[in-house]
C-alpha positions, -999 to +999 in steps of 0.1 A: -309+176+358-341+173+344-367+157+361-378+123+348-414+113+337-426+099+366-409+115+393-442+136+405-467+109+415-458+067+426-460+041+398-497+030+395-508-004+409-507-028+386-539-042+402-572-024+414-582-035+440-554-051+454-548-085+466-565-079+499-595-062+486-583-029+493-585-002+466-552+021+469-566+058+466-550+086+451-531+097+418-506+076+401-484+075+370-489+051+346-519+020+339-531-003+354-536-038+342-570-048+359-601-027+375-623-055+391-646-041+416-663-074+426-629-082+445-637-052+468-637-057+507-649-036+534-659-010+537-665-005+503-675-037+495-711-040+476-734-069+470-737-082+433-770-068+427-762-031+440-731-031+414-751-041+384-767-009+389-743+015+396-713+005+379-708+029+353-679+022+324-670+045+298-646+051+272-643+084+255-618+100+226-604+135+212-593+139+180-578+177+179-565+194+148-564+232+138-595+223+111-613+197+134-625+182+167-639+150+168-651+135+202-666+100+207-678+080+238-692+045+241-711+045+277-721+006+296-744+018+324-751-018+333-784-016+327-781-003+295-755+012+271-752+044+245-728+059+219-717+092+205-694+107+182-694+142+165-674+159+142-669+198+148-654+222+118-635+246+138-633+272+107-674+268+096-681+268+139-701+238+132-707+201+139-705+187+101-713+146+114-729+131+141-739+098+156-757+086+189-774+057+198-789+038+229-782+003+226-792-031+238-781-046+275-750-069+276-752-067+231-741-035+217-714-021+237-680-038+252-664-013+276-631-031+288-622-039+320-591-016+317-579+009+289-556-017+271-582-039+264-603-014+240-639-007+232-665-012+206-703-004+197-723-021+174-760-009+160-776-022+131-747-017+105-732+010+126-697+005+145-673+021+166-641+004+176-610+010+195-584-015+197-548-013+217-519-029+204-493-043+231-505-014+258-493+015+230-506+018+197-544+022+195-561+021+163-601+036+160-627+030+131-662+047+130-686+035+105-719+054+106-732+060+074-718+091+057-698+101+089-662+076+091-631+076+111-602+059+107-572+072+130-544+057+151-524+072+174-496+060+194-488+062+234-452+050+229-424+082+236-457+103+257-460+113+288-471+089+312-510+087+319-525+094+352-541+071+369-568+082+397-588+061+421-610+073+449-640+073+472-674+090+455-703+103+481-736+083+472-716+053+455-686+032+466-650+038+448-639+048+411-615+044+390-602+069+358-573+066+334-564+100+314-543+102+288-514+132+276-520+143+238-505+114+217-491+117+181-524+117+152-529+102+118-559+094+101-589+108+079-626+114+089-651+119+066-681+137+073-705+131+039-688+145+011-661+160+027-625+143+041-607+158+073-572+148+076-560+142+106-514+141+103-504+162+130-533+166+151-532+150+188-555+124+204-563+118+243-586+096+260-601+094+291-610+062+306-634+059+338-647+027+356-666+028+391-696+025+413-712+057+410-739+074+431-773+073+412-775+112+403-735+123+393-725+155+379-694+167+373-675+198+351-647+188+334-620+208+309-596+188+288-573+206+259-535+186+250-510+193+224-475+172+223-460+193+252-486+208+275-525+196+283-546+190+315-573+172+326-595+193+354-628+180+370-651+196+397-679+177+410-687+135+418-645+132+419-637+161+440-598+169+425-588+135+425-581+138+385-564+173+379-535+171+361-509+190+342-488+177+312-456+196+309-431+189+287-430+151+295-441+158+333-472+146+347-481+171+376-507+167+402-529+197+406-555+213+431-589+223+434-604+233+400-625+263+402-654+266+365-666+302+363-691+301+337-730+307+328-746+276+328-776+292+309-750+301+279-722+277+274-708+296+250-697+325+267-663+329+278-657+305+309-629+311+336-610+277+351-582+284+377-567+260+404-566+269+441-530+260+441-517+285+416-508+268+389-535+269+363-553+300+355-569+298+318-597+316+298-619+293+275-637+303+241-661+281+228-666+282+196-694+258+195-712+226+211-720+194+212-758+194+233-777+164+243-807+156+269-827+127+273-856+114+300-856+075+295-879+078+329-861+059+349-827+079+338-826+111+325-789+130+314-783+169+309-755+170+293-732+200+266-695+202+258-686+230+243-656+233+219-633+256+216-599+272+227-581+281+259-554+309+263-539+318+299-507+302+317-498+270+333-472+263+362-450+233+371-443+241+406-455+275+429-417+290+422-419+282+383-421+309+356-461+308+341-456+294+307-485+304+283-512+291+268-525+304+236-553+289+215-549+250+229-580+230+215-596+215+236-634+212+253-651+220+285-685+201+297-716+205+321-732+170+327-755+155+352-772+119+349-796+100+372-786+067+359 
C-alpha cells in the first residue's frame, strides 16, 4: 500500500504557541494557523521590549523554470524592514532584473503572522504582493519599474508543507513553514523582454521567530512536482531538512555544505549524515548583496544553479537520481 502524505511526521499544531504558552518543538506536516510569540511562557518567555528587537519575519519565493529563476523576499526585522527580487536567465548565466530596497519601520513591509495571510512591500511606486486564497491558491505581483511579475501558483493536490519549530542558541524559539514545488503560471518581464512562466514550479519558505542578534545559516532548496528538499546548517541546527518524494514529506538528518566560501561558484557538495541525500551543486550564477547600516550589517550570496546526485526515502530504499533540479544554495550572516 502506498504510504499516505502525512504518514512521516504528526499533523502540525494548529496554534504556536499553544494554549499554555508552551511552543511544541520539532517537525510537522502541514500549517499552522497562528505564530504569536507574545503568548510565550517560561522559559522562553521574553519581555515586550527584547522581542521588538529580535523578532525577525520573513517571507521568501522561487519561481523555477528551465529559461528562469526568479527569487524574492520581503524581510520585517522589527526595527526596520527590506525587499528583494531578482530575475536570473539560466541560458545568458545572468541576472536580467533586479530590485532591493530598505524601507520605513511599521510602513513598507507587512509580513504576516502566518503564511496564509500573505505579504506585501511598498516603496515609492514600487510593490510586491503575495496574497493566499482560502489557505491554497497564492497569487504574486511585482511592480518595479521595467522588472514585473505576475504568477499564481496553487498548493491544492501538493505535498504537504513542513512545518518546524525550535529552540535557537542566542535568541528564544522559531518558527518556519517550507513549502514542496507547487504547480506555475505566469509571465515576468524583465525590460523589454517577457519570461513565461506555464510549467515551471514555485516554493516558499516562511520563517517567524526571536533570533539571536548575529544569525548565520547555509541553506539549499531545489523542487520539481515530484522530488525537492529544503536543507539548512547553522542558527536551526537540522530542525528544517526535508525531503519531498513523490507526495511524501520525509524528515532528514544533519546537512553537511562542502563548499569555498571565497568562490561560490564552484561546485559545492551537500550530503546528510543519515544517508539519504548526497547531491553535487553547479552554480551557474548569483545573486550577491552586503550592507553595513552600522548598527546591522548582512553578508549575504545565493547562488543559482543545478543539483545532480541521488535522494533516499528510507536507509533500505533504492537511491533515486537527481539530475539537473533547479534550485539555489546560500551563505548568509546578519547582525541585525
Amino acid at each position: 500500500m502506498r504510504d499516505s502524505p502525512e504518514d512521516s511526521l504528526p499533523a502540525a499544531p494548529r496554534q504556536i504557541p499553544e494554549r499554555d504558552g508552551q511552543a511544541r518543538f520539532g517537525r510537522f506536516a502541514g500549517a499552522a494557523a497562528s505564530i504569536d510569540w507574545s503568548r510565550l511562557a517560561a522559559p522562553y518567555a521574553r519581555s515586550a521590549l527584547w522581542r521588538r528587537f529580535h523578532h525577525k519575519r520573513w517571507q521568501y519565493i522561487a519561481l523555477a523554470t528551465e529559461e528562469l529563476f526568479c527569487g524574492l523576499a520581503i524581510v520585517d526585522l522589527g526595527w526596520t524592514n527590506t525587499a528583494f527580487a531578482y530575475a536570473f536567465d539560466r541560458r545568458l548565466r545572468k541576472e536580467v532584473a533586479a530590485y532591493s530596497q530598505n524601507g520605513l519601520p511599521g510602513l513598507s513591509a507587512r509580513v504576516a503572522q502566518h503564511p496564509g495571510q500573505g505579504s506585501a512591500f511598498h516603496w515609492l511606486g514600487n510593490r510586491i504582493v503575495h496574497e493566499v486564497h482560502d489557505g491554497q491558491r497564492h497569487r504574486l505581483a511585482l511592480h518595479c519599474g521595467a522588472f514585473r511579475i505576475e504568477a499564481e501558483f496553487l498548493a491544492a493536490g501538493c505535498a504537504p508543507l513542513l512545518l518546524a519549530v525550535g529552540p535557537v542558541c542566542g535568541g528564544s524559539v522559531h518558527a518556519t513553514q517550507k513549502s514542496p514545488g507547487m504547480p506555475l503560471t505566469g509571465k515576468v518581464q524583465a525590460g523589454q523582454r517577457t519570461y513565461d512562466l506555464q510549467g515551471g514550479v514555485a516554493s516558499f519558505d516562511y520563517s517567524n521567530g526571536l533570533l539571536a542578534r548575529e544569525t548565520a545559516w547555509q541553506w539549499a532548496s531545489a523542487h520539481n512536482r515530484e522530488l525537492g528538499f529544503n536543507l539548512q546548517s547553522g542558527y536551526f541546527g537540522d530542525q528544517e531538512n526535508a525531503l519531498w518524494l513523490d507526495g511524501r514529506l520525509i524528515p532528514l538528518g544533519t546537512a553537511h555544505f562542502e563548499h569555498d566560501a571565497a568562490d561560490p561558484l564552484a561546485p559545492w557538495h551537500i550530503r546528510t549524515d543519515d544517508g539519504l541525500l548526497d547531491l553535487r551543486f553547479q552554480p551557474e550564477g548569483a545573486r550577491r548583496e552586503d550592507k553595513n547600516l552600522l548598527i546591522a550589517a548582512s553578508r549575504y550570496v545565493q547562488p543559482v544553479g543545478s543539483f545532480s546526485g541521488w535522494v533516499k526515502s528510507s536507509s533500505d530504499a533504492a537511491p533515486r537520481t537527481v539530475t539537473r533540479l533547479v534550485g539555489v544554495t546560500e551563505d548568509h550572516f546578519s547582525r541585525w
